[in-house]
Phi, psi and omega in degrees: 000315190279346174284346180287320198286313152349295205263001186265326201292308192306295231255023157265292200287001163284322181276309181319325169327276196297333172271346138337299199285280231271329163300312211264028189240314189302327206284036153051206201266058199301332149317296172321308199260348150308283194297357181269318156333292154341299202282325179311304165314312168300305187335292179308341188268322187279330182258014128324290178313303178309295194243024171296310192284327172269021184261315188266019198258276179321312192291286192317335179300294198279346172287320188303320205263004177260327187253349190123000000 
């Protein structure tokens, strides 16, 4: 009886462990995923800076050639 209770008490506190560890594995890289944010950002702002005027070039065209 009491080796039955052992072992259900061990294999409570082996799942409780393992769900901790597993909490704490999920919550990632929060640096990491700042700086991919960042550079995304920058990206979009230099080829914004770069192919803006001929980006609203093409929308007006093509808005033009839609509306009549």
């Amino acid at each position: 009886m009491k080796t039955q209770r052992r072992q259900r008490t061990l294999s409570i506190r082996t799942a409780a462990v393992r769900l901790l560890n597993k909490k704490r594995n999920e919550q990632g890289d929060v640096p990491g995923w700042v700086m991919i944010t960042l550079m995304s950002a920058g990206i979009v702002t230099a080829l914004t800076a770069i192919a803006g005027p001929r980006l609203s070039t093409m929308l007006d065209a093509a808005l033009a050639s839609v509306g009549g």
